[in-house]
C-alpha positions as CSV (number, residue, x, y, z in Angstrom):
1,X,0.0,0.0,0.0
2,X,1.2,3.5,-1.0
3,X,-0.1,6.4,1.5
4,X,-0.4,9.3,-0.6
5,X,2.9,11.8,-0.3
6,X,3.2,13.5,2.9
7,X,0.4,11.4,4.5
8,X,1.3,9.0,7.0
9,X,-1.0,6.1,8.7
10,X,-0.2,4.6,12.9
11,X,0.4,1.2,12.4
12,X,1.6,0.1,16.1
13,X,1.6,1.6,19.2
14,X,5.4,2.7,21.2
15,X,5.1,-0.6,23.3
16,X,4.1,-3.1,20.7
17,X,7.9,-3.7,18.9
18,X,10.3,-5.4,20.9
19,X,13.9,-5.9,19.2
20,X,13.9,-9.2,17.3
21,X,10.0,-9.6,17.7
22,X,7.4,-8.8,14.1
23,X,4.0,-7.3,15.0
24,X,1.5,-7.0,11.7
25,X,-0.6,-4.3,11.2
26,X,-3.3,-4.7,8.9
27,X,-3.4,-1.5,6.2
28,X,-6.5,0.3,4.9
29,X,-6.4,-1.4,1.2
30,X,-6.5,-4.9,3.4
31,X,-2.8,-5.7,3.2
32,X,-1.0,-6.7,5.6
33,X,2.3,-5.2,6.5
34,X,5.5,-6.7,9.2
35,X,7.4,-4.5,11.4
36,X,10.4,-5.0,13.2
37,X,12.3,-3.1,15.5
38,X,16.1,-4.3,14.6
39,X,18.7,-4.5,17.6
40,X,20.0,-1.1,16.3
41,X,16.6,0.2,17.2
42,X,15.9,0.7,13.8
43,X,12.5,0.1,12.3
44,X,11.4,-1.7,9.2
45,X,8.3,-2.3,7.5
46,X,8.1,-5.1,4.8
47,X,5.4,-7.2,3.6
48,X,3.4,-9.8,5.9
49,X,2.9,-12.0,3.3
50,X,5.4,-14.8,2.2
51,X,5.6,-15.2,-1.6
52,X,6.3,-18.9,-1.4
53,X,3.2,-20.2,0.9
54,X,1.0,-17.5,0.3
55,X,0.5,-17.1,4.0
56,X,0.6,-13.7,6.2
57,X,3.3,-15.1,8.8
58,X,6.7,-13.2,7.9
59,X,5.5,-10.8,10.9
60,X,6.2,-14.2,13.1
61,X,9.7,-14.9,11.2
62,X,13.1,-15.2,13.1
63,X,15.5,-11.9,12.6
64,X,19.0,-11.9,11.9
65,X,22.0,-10.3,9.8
66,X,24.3,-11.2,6.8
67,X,26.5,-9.4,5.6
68,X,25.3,-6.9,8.1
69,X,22.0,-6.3,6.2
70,X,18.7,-7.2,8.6
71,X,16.9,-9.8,7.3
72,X,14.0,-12.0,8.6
73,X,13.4,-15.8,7.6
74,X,10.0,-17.1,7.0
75,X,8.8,-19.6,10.0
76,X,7.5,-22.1,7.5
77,X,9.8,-22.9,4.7
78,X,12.8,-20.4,6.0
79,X,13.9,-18.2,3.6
80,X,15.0,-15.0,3.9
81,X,14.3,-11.9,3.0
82,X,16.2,-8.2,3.2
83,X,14.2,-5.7,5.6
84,X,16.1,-3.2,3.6
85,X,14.9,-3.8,-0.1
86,X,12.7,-6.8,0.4
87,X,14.6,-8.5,-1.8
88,X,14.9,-12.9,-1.1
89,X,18.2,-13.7,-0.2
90,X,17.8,-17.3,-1.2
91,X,16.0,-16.9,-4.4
92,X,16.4,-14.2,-6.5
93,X,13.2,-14.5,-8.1
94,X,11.6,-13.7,-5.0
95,X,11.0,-10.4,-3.3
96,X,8.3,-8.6,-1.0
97,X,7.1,-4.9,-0.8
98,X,8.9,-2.6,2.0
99,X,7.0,0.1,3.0
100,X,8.0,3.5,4.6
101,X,7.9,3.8,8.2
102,X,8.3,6.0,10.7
103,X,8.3,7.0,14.3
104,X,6.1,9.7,15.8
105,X,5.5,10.2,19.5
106,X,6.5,7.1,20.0
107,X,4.1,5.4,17.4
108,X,5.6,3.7,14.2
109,X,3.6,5.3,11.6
110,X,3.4,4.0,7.5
């Protein structure tokens, strides 16, 4: 989902992200978007949806690093995907949407 320029939607509240921990939020068009709050206390927004199952579970994925990009593997078939460009580090015909995010009084806003 694109919110239009300069227009920004609360997504998660300042206690909801916990450092290698998703939470989905669930955007106006009905997509479903991932955050994650990275041990840099950075935040990402990607896709909830995993392009190989079909399924709305990379909010519940494990977080890690390589080659000191953030990534998040899916819990069912484990692949990984950069929280940075969305992009599958395991297949390169995969990929997911990132989205913008920010943080507002405390609230991550899309």
């Amino acid at each position: 989902m694109r919110c239009p320029e300069g227009s920004w939607l609360p997504v998660c509240g300042p206690n909801d992200l916990l450092p290698g921990r998703g939470v989905a939020a669930l955007l106006p068009d009905g997509a479903q978007a991932a955050l994650f709050l990275d041990r840099g206390g950075r935040i990402h927004a990607i896709g909830n949806r995993d392009p190989f199952t079909g399924a709305q579970v990379l909010s519940r994925g494990l977080t890690g690093s390589a080659d000191g990009r953030p990534f998040v593997a899916s819990p069912l078939l484990k692949q990984r995907f950069d929280l940075l460009t969305g992009d599958c580090l395991d297949d390169p015909a995969a990929s997911i949407p990132v989205y913008r995010v920010r943080v507002r009084d405390g609230a991550a806003e899309h």
